[in-house]
Backbone as CSV, one residue per row, in Angstrom:
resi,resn,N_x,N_y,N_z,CA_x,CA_y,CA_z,C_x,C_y,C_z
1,UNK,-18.373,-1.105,7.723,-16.978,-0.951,8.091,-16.867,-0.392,9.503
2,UNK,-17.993,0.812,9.576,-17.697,1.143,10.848,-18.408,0.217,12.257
3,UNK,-18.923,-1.011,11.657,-19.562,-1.700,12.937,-17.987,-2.598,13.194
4,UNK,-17.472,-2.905,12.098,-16.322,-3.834,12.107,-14.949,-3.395,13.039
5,UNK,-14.719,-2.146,12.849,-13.873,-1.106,13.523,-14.509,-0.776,15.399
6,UNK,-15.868,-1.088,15.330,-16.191,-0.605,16.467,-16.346,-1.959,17.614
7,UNK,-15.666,-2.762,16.969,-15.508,-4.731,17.087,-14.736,-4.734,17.414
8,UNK,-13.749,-4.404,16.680,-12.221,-4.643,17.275,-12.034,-3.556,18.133
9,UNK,-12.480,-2.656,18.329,-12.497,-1.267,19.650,-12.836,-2.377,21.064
10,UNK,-13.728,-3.084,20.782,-14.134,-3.622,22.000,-13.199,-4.753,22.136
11,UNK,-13.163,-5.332,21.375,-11.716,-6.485,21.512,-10.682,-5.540,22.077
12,UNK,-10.171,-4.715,21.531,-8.865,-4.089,21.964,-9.171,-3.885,24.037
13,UNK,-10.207,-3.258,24.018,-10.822,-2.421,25.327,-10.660,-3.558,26.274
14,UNK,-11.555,-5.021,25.633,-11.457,-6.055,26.524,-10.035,-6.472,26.608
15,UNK,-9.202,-6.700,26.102,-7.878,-7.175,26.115,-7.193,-6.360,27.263
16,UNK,-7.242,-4.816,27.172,-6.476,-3.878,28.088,-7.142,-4.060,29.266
17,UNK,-8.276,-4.140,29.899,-9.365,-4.645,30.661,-8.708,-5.943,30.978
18,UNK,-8.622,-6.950,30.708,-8.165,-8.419,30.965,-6.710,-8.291,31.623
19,UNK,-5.850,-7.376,31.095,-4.364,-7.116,31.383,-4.719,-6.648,32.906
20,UNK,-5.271,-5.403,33.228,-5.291,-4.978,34.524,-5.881,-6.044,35.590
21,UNK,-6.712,-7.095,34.639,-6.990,-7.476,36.061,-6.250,-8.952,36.147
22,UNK,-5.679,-9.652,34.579,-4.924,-10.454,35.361,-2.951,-10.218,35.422
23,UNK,-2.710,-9.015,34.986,-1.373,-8.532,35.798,-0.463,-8.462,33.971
24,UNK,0.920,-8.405,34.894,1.745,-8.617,33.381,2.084,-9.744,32.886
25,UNK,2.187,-10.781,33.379,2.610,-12.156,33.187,1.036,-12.740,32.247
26,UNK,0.471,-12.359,32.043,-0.448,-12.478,30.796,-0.405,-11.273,29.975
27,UNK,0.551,-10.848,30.197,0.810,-9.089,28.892,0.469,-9.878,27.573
28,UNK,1.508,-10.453,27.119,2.160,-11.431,25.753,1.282,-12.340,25.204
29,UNK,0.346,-12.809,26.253,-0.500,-13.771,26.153,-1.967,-12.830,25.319
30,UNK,-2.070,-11.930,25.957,-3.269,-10.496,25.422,-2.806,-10.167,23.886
31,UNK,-1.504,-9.842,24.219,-1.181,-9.394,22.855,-1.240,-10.106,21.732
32,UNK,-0.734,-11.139,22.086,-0.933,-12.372,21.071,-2.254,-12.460,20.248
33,UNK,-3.270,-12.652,21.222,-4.104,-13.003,21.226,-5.154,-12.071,20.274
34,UNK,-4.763,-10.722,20.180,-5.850,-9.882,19.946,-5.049,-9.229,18.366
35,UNK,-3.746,-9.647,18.591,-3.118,-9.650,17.047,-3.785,-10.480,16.581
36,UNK,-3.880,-11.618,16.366,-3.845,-13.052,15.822,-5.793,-12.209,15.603
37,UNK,-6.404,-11.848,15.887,-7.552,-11.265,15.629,-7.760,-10.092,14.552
38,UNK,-6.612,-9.324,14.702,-6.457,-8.221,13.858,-5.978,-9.077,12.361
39,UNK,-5.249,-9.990,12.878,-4.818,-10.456,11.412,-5.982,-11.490,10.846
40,UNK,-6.199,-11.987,11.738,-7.620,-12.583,10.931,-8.881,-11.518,10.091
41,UNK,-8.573,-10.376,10.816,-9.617,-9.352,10.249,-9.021,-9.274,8.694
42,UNK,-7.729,-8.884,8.768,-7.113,-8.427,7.697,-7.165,-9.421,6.528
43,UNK,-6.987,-10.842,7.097,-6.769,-11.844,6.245,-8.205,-12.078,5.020
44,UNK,-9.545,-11.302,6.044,-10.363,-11.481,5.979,-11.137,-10.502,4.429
45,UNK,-9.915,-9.696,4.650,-10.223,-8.364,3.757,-9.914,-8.384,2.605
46,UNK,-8.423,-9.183,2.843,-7.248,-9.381,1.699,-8.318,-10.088,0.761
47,UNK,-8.889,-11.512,1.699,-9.634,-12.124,0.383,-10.463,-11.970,-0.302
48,UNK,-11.306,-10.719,0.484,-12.581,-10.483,-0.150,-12.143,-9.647,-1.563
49,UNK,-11.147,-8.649,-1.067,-10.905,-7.593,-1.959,-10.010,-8.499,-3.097
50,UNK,-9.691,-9.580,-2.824,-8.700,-10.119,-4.017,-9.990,-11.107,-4.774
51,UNK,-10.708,-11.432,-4.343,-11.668,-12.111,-4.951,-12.619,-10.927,-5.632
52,UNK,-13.151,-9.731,-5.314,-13.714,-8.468,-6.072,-12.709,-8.355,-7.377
53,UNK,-11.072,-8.061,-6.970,-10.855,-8.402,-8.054,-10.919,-9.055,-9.677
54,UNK,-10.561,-10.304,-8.633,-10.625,-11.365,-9.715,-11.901,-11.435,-9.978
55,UNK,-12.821,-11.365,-9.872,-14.334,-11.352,-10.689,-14.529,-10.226,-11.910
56,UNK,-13.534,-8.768,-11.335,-13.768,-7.922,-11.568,-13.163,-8.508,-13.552
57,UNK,-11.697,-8.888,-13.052,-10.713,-9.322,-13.995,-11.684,-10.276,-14.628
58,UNK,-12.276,-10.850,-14.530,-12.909,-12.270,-14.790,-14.198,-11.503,-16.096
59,UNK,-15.057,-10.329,-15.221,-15.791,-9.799,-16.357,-15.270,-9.018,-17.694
60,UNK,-14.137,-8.456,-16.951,-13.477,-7.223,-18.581,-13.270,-8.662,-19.296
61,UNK,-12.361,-9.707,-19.111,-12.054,-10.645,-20.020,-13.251,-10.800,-20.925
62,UNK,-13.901,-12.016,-19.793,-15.341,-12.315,-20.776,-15.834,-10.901,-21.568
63,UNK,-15.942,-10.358,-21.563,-16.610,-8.996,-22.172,-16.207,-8.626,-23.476
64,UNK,-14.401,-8.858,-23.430,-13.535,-8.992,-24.326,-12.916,-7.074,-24.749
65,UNK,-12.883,-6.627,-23.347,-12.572,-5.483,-23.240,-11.451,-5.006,-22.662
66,UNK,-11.029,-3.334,-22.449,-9.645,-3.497,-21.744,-10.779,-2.904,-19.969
67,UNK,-9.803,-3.482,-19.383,-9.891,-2.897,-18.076,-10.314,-1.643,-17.625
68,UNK,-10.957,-0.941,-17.161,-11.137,1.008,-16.851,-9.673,1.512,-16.640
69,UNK,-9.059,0.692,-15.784,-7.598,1.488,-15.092,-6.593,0.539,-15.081
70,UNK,-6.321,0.229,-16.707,-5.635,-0.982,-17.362,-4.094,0.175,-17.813
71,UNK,-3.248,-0.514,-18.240,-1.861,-0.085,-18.098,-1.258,0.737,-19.003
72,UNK,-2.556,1.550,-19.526,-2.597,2.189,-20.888,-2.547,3.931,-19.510
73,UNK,-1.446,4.453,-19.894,-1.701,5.485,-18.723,-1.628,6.975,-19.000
74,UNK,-2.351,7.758,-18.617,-2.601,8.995,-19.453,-1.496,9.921,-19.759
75,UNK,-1.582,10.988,-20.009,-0.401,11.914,-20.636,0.123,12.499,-19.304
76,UNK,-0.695,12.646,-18.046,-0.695,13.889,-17.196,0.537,12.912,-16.498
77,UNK,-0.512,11.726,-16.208,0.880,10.108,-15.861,2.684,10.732,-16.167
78,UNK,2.582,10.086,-17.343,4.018,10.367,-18.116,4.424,11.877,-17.655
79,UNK,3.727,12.496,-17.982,4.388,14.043,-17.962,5.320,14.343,-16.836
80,UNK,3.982,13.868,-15.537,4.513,13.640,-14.502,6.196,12.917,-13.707
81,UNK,5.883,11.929,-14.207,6.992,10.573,-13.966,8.354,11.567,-14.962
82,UNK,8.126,12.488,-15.987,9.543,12.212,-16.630,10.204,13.978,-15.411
83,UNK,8.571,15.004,-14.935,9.350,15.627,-14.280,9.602,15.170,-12.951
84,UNK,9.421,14.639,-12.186,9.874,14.070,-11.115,11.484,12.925,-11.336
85,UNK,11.515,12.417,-12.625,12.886,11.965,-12.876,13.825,13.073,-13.243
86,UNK,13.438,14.314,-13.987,14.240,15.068,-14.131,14.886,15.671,-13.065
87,UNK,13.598,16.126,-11.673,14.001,16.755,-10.658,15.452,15.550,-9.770
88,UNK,14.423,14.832,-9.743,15.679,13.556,-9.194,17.130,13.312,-9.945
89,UNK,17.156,13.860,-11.256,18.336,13.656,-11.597,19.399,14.579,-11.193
90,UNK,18.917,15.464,-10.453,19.978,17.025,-10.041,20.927,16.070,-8.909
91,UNK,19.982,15.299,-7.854,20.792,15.033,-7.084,21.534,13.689,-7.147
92,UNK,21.600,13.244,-7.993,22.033,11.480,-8.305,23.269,11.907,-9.398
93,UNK,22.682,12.683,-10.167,23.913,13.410,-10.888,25.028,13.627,-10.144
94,UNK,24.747,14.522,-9.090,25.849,14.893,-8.337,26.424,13.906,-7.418
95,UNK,25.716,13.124,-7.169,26.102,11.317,-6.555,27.346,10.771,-7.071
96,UNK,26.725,10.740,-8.796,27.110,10.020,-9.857,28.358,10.592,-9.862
97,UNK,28.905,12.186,-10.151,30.163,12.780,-10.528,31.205,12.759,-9.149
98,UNK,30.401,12.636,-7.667,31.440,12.453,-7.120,32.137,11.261,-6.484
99,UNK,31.409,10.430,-6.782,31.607,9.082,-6.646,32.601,8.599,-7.722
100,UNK,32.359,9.090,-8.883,33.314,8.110,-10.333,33.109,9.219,-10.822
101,UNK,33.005,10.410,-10.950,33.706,11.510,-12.065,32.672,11.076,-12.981
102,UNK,33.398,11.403,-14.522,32.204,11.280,-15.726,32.065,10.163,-15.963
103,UNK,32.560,9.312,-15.945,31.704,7.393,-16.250,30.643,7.347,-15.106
104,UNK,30.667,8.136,-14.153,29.537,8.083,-12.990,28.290,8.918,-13.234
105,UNK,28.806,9.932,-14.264,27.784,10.888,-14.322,26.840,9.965,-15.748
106,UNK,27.599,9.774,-16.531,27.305,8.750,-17.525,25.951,7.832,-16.974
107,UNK,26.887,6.843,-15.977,25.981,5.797,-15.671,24.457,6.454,-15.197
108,UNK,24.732,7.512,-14.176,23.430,7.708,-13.390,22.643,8.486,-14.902
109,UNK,22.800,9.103,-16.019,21.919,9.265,-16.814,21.145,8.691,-17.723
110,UNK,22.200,7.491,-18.042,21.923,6.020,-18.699,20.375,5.681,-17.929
111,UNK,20.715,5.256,-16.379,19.762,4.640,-15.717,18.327,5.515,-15.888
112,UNK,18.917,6.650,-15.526,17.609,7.567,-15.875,16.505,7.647,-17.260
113,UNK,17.505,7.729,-17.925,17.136,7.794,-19.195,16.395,5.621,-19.404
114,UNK,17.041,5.024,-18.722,16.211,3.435,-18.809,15.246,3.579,-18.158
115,UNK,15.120,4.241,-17.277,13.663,4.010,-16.053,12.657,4.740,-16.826
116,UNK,13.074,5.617,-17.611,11.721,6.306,-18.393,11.534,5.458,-19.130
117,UNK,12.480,5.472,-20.349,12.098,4.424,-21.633,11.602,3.250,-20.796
118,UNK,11.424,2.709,-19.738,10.903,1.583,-19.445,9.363,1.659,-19.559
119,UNK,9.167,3.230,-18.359,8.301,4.038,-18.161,7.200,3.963,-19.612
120,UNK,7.983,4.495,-20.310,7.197,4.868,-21.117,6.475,3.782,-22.645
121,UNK,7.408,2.986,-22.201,6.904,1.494,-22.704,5.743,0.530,-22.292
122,UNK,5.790,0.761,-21.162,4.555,0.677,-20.475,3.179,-0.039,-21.294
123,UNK,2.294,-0.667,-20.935,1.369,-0.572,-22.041,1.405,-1.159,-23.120
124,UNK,2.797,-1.460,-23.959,2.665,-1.517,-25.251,3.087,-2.691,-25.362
125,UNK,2.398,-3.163,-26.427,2.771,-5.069,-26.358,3.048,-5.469,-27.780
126,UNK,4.301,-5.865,-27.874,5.212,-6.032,-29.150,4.375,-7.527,-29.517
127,UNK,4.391,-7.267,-30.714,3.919,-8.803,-31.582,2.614,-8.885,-31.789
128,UNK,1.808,-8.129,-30.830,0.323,-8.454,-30.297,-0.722,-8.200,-31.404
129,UNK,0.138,-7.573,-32.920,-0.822,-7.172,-33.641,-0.585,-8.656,-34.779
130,UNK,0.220,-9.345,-34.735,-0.211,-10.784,-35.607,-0.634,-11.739,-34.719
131,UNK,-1.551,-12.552,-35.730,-1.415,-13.484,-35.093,-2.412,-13.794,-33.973
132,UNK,-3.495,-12.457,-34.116,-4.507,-12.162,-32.699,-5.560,-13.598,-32.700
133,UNK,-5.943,-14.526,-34.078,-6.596,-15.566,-33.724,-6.224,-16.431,-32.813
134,UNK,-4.898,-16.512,-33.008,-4.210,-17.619,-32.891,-3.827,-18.059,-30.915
135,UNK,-4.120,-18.941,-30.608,-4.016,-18.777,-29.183,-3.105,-19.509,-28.722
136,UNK,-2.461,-19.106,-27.668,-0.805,-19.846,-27.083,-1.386,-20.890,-26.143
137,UNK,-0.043,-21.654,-25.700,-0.933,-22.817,-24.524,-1.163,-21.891,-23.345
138,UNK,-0.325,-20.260,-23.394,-0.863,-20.395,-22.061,-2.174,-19.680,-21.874
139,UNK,-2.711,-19.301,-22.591,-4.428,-18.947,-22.542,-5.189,-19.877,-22.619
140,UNK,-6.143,-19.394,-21.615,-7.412,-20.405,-20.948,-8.349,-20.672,-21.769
């Protein structure tokens, strides 16, 4: 990583180097040029790391296992998420009541109270316990 970083140091160096000596009227032309490099780096990364992925995805399947850091999420998770919604509700509350009074205060607790229960649904997959032979068209 760090030979890769010390690559584009010299790309960058040569580019600012190239500017001084051929002026500003090739500014845009540099810049261009040494983006269109950075994004190739990146493009370069995206795929590797999306292909680690998908291999990764590719073995838990075959294996016939769940994932290490699959959507099953620990207690400290939740605990977390419902106090950080609680803290957030002090000020949305007060959003809520002065905007529309109590149908406002209503709504913003409703929502609150949905983003957890969404929260906390998480993970859990309705139906999934009949029926486990049985395979849909859309599995491979």
């Amino acid at each position: 990583m760090e030979a890769r970083d010390a690559e584009l140091k010299k790309e960058l160096n040569a580019s600012l180097h190239a500017r001084k000596e051929l002026g500003e009227e090739y500014e845009s032309a540099l810049v261009d040029s040494f983006l269109e490099k950075v994004e190739q780096r990146l493009d370069g990364t995206i795929d590797r790391r999306m292909r680690r992925h998908m291999a990764e995805q590719q073995m838990v399947v075959a294996r016939g296992s769940r994932a290490p850091n699959s959507a099953v999420d620990s207690w400290g998770e939740r605990f977390g998420f419902g106090i950080v919604s609680l803290i957030l509700a002090i000020p949305l509350s007060a959003i809520g009541v002065v905007n529309a009074d109590l149908p406002g205060l209503f709504v913003t607790w409703g929502g609150i109270v949905g983003v957890n229960a969404v929260h906390s649904m998480r993970g859990v997959h309705f139906g999934r316990g009949r029926n486990r032979d049985r395979k849909s068209e859309w599995d491979d």
